[in-house]
VEXMARSE-207667 format. One record per residue (C-alpha): residue in three letters; y, x, z. Coordinates in steps of 0.5 Angstrom, whole numbers, padded with zeros to 4 digits, always signed. Layout:
N
ALAYXZ ...
// end
This chain:
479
UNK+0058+0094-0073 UNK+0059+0102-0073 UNK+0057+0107-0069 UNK+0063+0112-0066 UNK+0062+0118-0067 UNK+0068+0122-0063 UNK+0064+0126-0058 UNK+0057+0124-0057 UNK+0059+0115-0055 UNK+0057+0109-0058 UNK+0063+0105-0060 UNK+0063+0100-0054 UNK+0062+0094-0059 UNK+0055+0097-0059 UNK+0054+0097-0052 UNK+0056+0090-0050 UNK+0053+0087-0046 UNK+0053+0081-0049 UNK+0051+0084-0056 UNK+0044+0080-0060 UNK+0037+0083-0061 UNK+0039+0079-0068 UNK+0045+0084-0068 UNK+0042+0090-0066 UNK+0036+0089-0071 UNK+0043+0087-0077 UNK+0046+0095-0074 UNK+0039+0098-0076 UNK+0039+0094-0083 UNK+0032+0090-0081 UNK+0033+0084-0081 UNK+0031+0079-0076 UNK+0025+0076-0080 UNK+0022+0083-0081 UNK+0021+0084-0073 UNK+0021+0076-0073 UNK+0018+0071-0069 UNK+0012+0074-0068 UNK+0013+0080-0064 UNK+0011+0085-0070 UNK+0011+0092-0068 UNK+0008+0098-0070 UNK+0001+0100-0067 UNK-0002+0107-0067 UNK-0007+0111-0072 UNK-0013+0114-0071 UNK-0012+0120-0076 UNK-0021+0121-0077 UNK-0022+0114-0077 UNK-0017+0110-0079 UNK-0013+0104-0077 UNK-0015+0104-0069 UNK-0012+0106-0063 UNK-0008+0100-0063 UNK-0013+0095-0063 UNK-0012+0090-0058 UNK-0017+0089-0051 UNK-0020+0082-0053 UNK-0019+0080-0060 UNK-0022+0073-0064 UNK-0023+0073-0073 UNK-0024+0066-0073 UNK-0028+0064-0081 UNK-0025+0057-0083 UNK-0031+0055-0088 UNK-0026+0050-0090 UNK-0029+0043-0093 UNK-0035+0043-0088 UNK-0041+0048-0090 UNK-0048+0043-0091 UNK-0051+0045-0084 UNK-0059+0043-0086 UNK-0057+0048-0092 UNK-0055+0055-0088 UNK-0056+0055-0081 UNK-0061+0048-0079 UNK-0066+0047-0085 UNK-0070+0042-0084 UNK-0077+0044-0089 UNK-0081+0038-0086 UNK-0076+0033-0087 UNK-0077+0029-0094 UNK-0073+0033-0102 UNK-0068+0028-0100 UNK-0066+0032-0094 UNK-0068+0038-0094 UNK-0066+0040-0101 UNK-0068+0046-0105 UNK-0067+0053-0101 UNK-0072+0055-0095 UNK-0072+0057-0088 UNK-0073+0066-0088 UNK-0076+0070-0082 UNK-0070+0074-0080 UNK-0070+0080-0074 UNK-0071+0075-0069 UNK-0078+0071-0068 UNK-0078+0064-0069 UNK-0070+0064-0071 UNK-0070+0062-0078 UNK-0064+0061-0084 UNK-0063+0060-0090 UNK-0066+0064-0096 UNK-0059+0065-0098 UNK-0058+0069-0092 UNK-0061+0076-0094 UNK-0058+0080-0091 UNK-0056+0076-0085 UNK-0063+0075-0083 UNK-0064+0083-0082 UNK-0057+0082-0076 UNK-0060+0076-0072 UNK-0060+0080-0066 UNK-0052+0081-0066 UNK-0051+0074-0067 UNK-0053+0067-0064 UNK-0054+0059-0067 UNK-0050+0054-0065 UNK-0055+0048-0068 UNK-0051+0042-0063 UNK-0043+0042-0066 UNK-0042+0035-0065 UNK-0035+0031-0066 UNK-0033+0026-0061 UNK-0031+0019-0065 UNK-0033+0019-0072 UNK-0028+0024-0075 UNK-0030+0025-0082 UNK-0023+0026-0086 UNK-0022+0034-0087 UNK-0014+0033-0083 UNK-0017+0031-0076 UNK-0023+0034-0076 UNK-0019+0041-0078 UNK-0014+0038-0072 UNK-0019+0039-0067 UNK-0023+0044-0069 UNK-0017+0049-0069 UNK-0014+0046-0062 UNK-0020+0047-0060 UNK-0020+0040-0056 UNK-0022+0032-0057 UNK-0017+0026-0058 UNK-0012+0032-0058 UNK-0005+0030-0058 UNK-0001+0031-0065 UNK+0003+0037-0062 UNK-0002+0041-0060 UNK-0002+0048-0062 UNK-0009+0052-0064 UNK-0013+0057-0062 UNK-0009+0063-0065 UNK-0002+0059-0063 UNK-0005+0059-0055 UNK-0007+0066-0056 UNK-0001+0068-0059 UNK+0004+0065-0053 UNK-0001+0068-0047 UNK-0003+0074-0050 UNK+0004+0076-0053 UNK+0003+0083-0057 UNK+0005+0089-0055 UNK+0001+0093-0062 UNK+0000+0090-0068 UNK+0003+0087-0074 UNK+0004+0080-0070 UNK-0001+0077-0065 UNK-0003+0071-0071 UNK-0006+0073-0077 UNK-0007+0067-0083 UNK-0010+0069-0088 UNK-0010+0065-0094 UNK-0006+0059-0092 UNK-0009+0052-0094 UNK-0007+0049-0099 UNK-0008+0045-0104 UNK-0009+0037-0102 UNK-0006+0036-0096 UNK-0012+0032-0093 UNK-0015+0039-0091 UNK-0010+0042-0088 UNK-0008+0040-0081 UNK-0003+0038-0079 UNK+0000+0045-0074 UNK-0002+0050-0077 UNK+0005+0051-0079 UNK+0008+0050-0073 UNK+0005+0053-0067 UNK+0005+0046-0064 UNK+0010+0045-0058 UNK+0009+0052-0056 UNK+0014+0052-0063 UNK+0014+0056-0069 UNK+0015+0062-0064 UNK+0007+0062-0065 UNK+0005+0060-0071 UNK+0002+0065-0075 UNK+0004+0070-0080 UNK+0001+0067-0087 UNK-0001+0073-0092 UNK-0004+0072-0099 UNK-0005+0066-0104 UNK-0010+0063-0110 UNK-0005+0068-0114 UNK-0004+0074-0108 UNK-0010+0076-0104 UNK-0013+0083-0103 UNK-0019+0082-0108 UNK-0015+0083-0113 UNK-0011+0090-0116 UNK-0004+0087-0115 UNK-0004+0085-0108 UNK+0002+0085-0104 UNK+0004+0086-0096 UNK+0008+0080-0094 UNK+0015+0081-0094 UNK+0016+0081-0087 UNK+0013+0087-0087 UNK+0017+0091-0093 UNK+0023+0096-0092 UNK+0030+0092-0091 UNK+0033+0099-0093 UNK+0031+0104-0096 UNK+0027+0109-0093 UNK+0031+0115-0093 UNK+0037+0112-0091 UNK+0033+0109-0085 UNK+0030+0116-0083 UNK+0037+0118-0084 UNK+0040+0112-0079 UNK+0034+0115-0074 UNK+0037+0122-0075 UNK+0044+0120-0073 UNK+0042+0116-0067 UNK+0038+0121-0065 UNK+0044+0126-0064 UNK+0048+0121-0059 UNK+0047+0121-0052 UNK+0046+0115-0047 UNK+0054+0113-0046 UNK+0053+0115-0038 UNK+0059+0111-0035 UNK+0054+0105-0032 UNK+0047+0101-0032 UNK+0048+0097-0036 UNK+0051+0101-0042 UNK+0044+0106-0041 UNK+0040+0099-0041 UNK+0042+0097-0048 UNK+0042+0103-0050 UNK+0035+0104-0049 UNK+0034+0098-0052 UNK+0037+0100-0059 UNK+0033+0106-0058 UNK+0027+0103-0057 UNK+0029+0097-0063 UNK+0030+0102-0068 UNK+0023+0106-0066 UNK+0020+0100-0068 UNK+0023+0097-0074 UNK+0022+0104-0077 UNK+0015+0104-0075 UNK+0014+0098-0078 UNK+0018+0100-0086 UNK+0015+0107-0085 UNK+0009+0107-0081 UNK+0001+0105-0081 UNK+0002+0099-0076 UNK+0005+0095-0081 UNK+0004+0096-0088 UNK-0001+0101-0088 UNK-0006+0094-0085 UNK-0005+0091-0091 UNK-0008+0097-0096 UNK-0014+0096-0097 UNK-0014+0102-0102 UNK-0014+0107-0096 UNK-0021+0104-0095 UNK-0027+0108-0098 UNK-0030+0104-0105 UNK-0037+0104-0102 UNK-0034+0099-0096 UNK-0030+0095-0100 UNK-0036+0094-0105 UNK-0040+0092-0099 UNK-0036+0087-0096 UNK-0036+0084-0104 UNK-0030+0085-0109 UNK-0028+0077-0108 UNK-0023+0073-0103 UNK-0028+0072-0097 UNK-0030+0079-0097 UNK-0023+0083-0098 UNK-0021+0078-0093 UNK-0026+0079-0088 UNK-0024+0087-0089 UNK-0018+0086-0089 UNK-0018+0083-0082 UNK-0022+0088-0079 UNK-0016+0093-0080 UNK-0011+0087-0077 UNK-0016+0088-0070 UNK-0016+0096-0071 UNK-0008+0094-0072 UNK-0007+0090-0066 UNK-0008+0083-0068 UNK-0011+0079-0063 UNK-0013+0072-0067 UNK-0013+0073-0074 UNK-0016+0066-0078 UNK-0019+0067-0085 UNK-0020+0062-0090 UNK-0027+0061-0091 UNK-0025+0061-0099 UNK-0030+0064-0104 UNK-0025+0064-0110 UNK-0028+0061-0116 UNK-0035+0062-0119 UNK-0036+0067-0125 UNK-0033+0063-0131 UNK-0029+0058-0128 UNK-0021+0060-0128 UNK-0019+0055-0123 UNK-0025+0054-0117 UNK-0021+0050-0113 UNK-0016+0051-0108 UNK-0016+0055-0102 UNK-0018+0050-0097 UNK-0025+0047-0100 UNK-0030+0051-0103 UNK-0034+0048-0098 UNK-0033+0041-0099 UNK-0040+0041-0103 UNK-0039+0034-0106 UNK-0042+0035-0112 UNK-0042+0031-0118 UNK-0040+0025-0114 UNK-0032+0028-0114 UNK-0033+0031-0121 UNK-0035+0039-0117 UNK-0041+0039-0120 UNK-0048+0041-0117 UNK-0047+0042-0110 UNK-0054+0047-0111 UNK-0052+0050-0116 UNK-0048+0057-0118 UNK-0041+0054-0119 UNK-0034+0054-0114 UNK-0037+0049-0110 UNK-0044+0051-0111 UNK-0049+0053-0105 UNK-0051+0058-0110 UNK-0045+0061-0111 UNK-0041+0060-0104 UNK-0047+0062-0099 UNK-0048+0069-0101 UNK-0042+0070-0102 UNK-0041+0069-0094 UNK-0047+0073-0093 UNK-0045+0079-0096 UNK-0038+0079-0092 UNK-0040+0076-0086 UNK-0046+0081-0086 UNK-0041+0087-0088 UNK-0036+0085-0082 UNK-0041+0086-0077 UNK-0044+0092-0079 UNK-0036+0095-0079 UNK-0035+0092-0073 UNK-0040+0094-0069 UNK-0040+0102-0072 UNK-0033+0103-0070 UNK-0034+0100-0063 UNK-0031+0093-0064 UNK-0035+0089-0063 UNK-0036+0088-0056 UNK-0029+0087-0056 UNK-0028+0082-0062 UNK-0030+0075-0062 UNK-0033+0073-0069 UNK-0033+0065-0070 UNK-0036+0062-0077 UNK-0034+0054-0077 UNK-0033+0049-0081 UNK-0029+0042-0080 UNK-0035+0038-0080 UNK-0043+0039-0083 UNK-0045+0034-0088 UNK-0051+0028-0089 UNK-0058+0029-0089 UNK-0058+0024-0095 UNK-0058+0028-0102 UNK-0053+0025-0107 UNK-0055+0023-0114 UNK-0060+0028-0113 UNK-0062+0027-0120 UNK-0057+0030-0123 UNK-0051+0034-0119 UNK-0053+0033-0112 UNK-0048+0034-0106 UNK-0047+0031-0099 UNK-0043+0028-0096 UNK-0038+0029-0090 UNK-0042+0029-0083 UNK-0038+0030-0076 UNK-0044+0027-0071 UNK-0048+0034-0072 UNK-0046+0040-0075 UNK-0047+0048-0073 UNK-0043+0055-0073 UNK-0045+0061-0072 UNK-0041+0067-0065 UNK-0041+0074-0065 UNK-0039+0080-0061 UNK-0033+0078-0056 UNK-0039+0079-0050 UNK-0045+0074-0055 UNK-0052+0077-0053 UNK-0054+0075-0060 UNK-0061+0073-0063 UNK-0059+0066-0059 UNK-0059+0059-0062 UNK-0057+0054-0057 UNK-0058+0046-0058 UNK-0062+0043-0062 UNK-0062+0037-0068 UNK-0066+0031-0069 UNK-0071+0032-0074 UNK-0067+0031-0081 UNK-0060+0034-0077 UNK-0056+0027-0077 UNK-0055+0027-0069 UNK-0055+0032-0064 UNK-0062+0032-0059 UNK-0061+0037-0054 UNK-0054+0040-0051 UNK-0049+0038-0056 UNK-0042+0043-0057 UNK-0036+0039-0057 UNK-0029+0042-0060 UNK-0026+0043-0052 UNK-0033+0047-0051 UNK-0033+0051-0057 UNK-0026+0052-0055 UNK-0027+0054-0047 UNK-0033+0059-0051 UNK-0027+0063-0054 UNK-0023+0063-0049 UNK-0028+0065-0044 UNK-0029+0071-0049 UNK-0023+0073-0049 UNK-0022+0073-0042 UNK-0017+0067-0042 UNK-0017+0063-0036 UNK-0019+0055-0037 UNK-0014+0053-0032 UNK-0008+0056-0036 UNK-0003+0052-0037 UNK+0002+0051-0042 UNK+0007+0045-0044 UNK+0014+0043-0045 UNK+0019+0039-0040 UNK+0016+0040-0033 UNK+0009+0038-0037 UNK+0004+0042-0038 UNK-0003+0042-0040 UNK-0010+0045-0040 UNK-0011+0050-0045 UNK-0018+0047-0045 UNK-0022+0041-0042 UNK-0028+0043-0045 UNK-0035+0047-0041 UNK-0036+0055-0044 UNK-0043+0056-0047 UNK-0044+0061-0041 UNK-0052+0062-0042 UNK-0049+0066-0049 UNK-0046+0071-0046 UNK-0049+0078-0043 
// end
């Protein structure tokens, strides 16, 4: 394709009406993947406090403990119940009397009143493998149907973005043995993979570490100075005046051409994913390891325009251990039963080594959201799959638990979260629910109600359509 330059008119191959964006973007040296299937265009920058203007109305950071953290030893400890049970950390007094959590947790404790406890998750059928709990934690729904998409699937397709990088963030795809990871998360379900996520990082590529990269969706497919060239020229022709529909594409490639040289050159797309921008006092408070720069990371994705961002709950692997598994297990504290050693203890699937780590992130994110406004906007949503079993395996020697769908816990705030509230109640050893159990659909509706997405939203494919949720809010949280 080429541009005419006798007088000031655009060839006449370029405004046909029957030109593609595909074509357009082709004209501009961006390829179709760069703007891609997941709307990505530019947000603004607040030039004082950085990434800011461009944040979304309502958004969702969704921390995926992958593996299913033990709930009896985060946030549901049992001190009265037999060492069997209980295990070996205690419940510490937190800002919020009566409210009490692990003594890993030292610097959530002093945030209780900017987040509450759910002690009642609850998986409807005994679903104790990692695929199909992850399946209906992440549709947000029971007996979900194979197709289903995921919340940031949902979120992406009913709330389109208009701002940021794209309207659903991955980071750290799961990987590894494929029992852990559900089955769309790739795929976008029947919404289609117009709405699955954009995947950023790996084992080998995440912001903890020096030589970190932006997704390749986001890198300049030309040069820049040929691209702030191209702007110039374009700039230089005039709307071709002789009807409708030429001035229609015409400003359309106009606007085409805004965004993809704001996206290669500009602080809405690879400007996100630089995290040397941010102060080394900020970085070090949310902790130099994946979980931590990956909750950074997806605070400057909001601030950016991002509407759902899913972080892998991967805590990387444990000072002295080259490997630590897999992104997709950290919490998958089987102990010495699986060969990962004391489920205690300070190696990569050590409560010792994990639970801190998420305590130093988690806490960092809050703080960071709530100084810069964002949290009364941002939803923050800390689950797993599953919890774990009361009973303690080989607790002589490399102790662990096992996997438990009939009770478990999570953690919700911001996104309208009156905080220092902990809903439902377990059995005294934390095997079964005992008052006000919380299933997927209803955590589920939570989110949506947070985001002001109506429950009777209906999406579907061939004249079918479905609810995005059968479940009930947890209105008693909000306000």
């Amino acid at each position: 394709m080429s541009l005419s330059m006798n007088g000031s008119r655009p060839s006449s191959r370029l405004l046909s009406p029957s030109i593609s964006r595909r074509q357009l973007l082709q004209a501009i040296g961006v390829g179709a993947l760069t703007m891609g299937s997941h709307g990505m265009v530019a947000a603004g920058v607040d030039p004082v406090r950085g990434l800011g203007r461009g944040a979304a109305e309502k958004s969702c950071i969704f921390i995926l403990l992958c593996g299913g953290p033990s709930h009896l030893d985060t946030w549901d400890l049992k001190p009265d119940a037999p060492a069997e049970i209980r295990g070996p950390y205690q419940p510490i007094a937190t800002a919020v009397p009566g409210m009490r959590i692990s003594s890993l947790h030292q610097r959530m404790a002093a945030l209780t009143d900017d987040f509450s406890l759910i002690r009642s998750m609850t998986h409807v059928g005994n679903i104790s493998n990692h695929f199909d709990a992850m399946h209906h934690c992440l549709s947000g729904q029971a007996d979900a149907p194979l197709d289903s998409p995921y919340l940031g699937s949902i979120m992406a397709k009913v709330r389109p973005n208009q701002r940021g990088v794209a309207p659903y963030v991955w980071l750290i795809k799961c990987v590894g043995d494929p029992v852990f990871c559900a089955p769309n998360i790739s795929t976008g379900g029947h919404l289609g993979a117009g709405h699955s996520p954009m995947f950023v990082g790996s084992a080998t590529n995440h912001p903890a570490m020096p030589t970190f990269k932006a997704p390749e969706e986001l890198l300049p497919a030309v040069e820049v100075e040929r691209l702030r060239e191209r702007r110039r020229l374009l700039g230089g022709l005039n709307p071709y005046e002789s009807g409708a529909m030429e001035n229609r594409v015409t400003k359309d490639w106009e606007d085409l051409y805004g965004r993809a040289f704001e996206l290669t050159n500009g602080a809405g797309g690879r400007q996100a994913f630089e995290l040397e921008r941010e102060p080394v006092q900020v970085r070090d408070r949310y902790g130099m390891h994946p979980l931590g720069q990956n909750l950074l990371l997806a605070r400057r994705l909001v601030e950016s325009g991002v509407g759902f961002v899913t972080v892998n709950g991967w805590t990387g692997p444990a000072p002295g251990e080259a490997g630590g598994g897999p992104p997709s297990s950290s919490w998958d504290m089987h102990g010495g039963e699986m060969g990962m050693g004391n489920a205690f203890g300070t190696g990569s699937y050590g409560m010792g080594w994990s639970l801190p780590r998420l305590d130093e992130a988690l806490s960092a994110l809050l703080i960071d959201l709530k100084d810069r406004g964002l949290l009364e906007s941002t939803l923050v949503v800390v689950a797993g799959e599953f919890g774990r079993t009361p009973h303690i395996n080989a607790i002589a020697t490399n102790p662990g638990r096992q996997h438990w769908p009939s009770c478990y816990s999570a953690i919700l705030a911001g996104g309208g979260i009156r905080g220092g509230a902990v809903y439902g109640e377990s059995d005294k050893i934390g095997a079964y629910v005992k008052d006000k159990p919380v299933r997927p659909q209803d955590l589920g509706a939570t989110i949506y109600h947070a985001l002001d997405i109506p429950l009777e939203t209906r999406l579907g494919k061939d004249g079918f359509t479905r609810p995005v949720s059968s479940g009930q809010p947890l209105l008693s949280l909000f306000g």
